[in-house]
N, C-alpha and C positions, 0 to 999 in steps of 0.2 A: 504494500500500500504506500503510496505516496503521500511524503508528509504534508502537504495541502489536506488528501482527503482526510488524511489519522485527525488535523485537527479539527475539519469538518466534522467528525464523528465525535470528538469532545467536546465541539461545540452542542452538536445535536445532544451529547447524554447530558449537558447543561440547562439545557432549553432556554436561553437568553429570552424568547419572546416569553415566557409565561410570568418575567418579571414585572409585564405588565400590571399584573395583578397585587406588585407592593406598591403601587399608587395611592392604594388605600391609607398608607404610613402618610399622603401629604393635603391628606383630609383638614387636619385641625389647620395644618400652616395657612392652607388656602382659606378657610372658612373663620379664621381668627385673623384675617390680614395680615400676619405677624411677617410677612417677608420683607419688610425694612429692616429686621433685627438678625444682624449680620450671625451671632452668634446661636440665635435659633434655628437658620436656614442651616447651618453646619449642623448642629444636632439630628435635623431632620432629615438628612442629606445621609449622615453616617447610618441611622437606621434603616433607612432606604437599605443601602448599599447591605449593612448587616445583615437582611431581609433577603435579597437574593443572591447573598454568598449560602445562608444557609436553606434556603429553597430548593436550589441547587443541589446541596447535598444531598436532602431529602430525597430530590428525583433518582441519586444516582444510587443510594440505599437502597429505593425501592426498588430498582428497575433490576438492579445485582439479586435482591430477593426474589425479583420474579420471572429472573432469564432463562431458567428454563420452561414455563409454561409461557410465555411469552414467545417463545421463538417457535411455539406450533400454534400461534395465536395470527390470522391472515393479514393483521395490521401493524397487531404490535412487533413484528417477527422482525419491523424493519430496525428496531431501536439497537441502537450500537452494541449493546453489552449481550440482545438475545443473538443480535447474529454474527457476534464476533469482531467488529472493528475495532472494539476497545477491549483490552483485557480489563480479567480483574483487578490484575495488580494497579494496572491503570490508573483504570477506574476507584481503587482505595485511596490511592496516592492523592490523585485530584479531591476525592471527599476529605479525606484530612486536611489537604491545602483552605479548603472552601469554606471547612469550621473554622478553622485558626484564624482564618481574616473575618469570619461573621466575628468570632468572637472579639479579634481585635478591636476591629469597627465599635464595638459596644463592653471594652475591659472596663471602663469608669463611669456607668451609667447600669448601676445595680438592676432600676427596674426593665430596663432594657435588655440586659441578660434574662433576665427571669423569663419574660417575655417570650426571649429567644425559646430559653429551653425548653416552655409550653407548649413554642410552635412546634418544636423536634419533637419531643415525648407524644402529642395529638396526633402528629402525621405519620409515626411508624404504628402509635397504637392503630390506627387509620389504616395502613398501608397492608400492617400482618396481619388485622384480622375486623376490625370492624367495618371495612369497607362491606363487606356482607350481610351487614344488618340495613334491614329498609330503614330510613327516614335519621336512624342513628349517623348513618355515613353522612349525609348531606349535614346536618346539625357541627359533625365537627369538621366539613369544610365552609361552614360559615365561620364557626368557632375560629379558622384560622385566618381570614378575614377580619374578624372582633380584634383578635391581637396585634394585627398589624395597625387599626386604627388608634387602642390602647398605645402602641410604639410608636401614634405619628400624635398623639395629644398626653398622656398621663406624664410616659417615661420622658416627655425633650420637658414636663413644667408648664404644657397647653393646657386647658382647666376642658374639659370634653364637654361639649353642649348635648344634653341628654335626647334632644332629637336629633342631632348628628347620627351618633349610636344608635337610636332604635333606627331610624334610615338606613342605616350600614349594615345591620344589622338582617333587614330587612332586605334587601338588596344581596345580600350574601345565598341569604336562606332562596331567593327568587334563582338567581343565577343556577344553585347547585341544584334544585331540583328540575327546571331547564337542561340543564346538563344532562340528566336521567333521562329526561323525555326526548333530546337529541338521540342517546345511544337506543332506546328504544327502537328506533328506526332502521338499527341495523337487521343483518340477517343472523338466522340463531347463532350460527357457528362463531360470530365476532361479538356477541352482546356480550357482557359483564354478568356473573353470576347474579347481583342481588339484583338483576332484572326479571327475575321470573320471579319473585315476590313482589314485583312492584304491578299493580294492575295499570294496564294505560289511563283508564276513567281516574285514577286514585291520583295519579302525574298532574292530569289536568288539571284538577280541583286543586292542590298542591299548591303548581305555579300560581293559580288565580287567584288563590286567596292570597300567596305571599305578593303579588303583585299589586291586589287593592291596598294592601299593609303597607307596602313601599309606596305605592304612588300619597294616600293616605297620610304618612308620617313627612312626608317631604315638603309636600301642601301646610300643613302645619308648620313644620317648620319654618317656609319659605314666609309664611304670615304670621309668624309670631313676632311679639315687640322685641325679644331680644334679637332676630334678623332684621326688624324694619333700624332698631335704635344700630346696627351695626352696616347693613350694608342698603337703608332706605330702602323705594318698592322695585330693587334689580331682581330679588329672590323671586319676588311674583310671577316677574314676564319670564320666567327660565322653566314653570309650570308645565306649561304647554309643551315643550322644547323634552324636559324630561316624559311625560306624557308618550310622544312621538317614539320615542328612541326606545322607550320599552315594550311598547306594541310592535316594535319593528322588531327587537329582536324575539320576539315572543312568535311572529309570523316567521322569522329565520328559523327557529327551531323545528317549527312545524313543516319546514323544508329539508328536515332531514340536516338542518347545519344546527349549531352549536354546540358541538362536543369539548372542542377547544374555546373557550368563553374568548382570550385576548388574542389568539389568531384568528375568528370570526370578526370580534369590534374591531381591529384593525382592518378587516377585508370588505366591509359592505361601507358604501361611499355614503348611503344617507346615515349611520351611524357617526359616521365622522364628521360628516357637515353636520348633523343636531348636535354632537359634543363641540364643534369650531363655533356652531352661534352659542351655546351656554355661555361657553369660558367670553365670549364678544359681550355679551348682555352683562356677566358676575363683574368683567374688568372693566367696564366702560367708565365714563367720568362720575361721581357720586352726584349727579341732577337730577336724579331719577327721583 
């Protein structure tokens, strides 16, 4: 193999895009305006960065624990460790690199480790065995969603706005059982075991309720005095706009896409243009 492809294939057992998903760590910065405060933005920047060192590792733990049923699996067979681009030694090598600097990232920021280690301890308990229980699995892939919003307000000193929280919260719990109702859609031999405990009807109801939840706690949010006395009526007109964006993706799932949450909202143009006008309406001049 050529050392172009070997790193290709460490990048693949890394998965760079699913860091999308530690966006949630810059929750508070952005919703507390605190990004003039040179030394917050570094804090929040460091758990960022902490967040998908050890993500990363997570991926590459699990994927080591699941390389053998994975490599007779029609999808997963292509991921580097089931079909051999990367050894294990590798592959250990890079997980140990990946901790050391998560941890680095966050050695003097106590609640920020703790944090960390929730997220690692959730996601192998996740990974070796609870991934198999209905409704449990999704719970602690929101759960690991909650921690990262905790590591972008508790651990940088942000004070959490409790409908931030139930919003993220909310938002988590939607995404992941979306996710179910995506792999549903495959055919038997590639689904995931805890889908034949999950009824399709049961999915739906699921997303719908966590979706009236989400859309519900955000609306509130977006009108409550603590958002109008902080960002005037910007949060209002952003309603509609979130509104949009989650019906879109809720119509993608049901296309058989959203399996991968942050390589789907990267890939549909109207998902990116409703998040281009959000962030246009939240940053615009305070006349609103």
């Amino acid at each position: 193999m050529s050392a172009l492809h070997a790193l290709t294939a460490v990048l693949h057992l890394m998965r760079p895009h699913q860091w999308l998903k530690n966006a949630f760590v810059f929750a508070g910065l952005v919703f507390s305006q605190s990004w003039g405060q040179a030394h917050m933005v570094q804090r929040v920047l460091f758990a960022f960065v902490a967040f998908c060192c050890v993500s990363s590792f997570v991926y590459i733990v699990n994927d080591w624990h699941d390389r053998a049923t994975d490599a007779l699996h029609p999808v997963k067979r292509h991921r580097p460790l089931a079909n051999g681009h990367v050894s294990g030694t590798v592959a250990a090598l890079l997980a140990l690199l990946l901790v050391t600097l998560g941890v680095g990232f966050a050695h003097d920021n106590t609640p920020l480790l703790t944090l960390l280690g929730l997220y690692v301890g959730l996601n192998l308990a996740y990974s070796w065995r609870l991934k198999h229980v209905p409704v449990v699995d999704v719970s602690l892939i929101a759960s690991g969603f909650m921690l990262r919003l905790f590591a972008g307000t508790w651990a940088v000193g942000i004070a959490p706005s409790r409908w931030l929280l139930l919003t993220g919260m909310f938002v988590a719990l939607f995404l992941g059982f979306s996710k179910r109702r995506a792999e549903s859609f495959r055919d038997h031999a590639s689904k995931r075991a805890v889908l034949t405990l999950y009824p399709d009807a049961l999915l739906d109801m699921l997303m719908a309720a966590t979706l009236a939840a989400l859309l519900m706690t955000y609306s509130l949010f977006a009108s409550s005095p603590e958002a109008q006395l902080q960002h005037g009526e910007r949060l209002l007109y952003t309603i509609p706009i979130v509104i949009f964006a989650t019906l879109r993706y809720a119509y993608q799932v049901h296309q058989g896409r959203g399996e991968d949450v942050a390589h789907d909202l990267l890939h549909d143009p109207w998902t990116i243009s409703a998040a281009l006008a959000w962030a246009a309406i939240f940053l615009s001049p305070h006349w609103w």
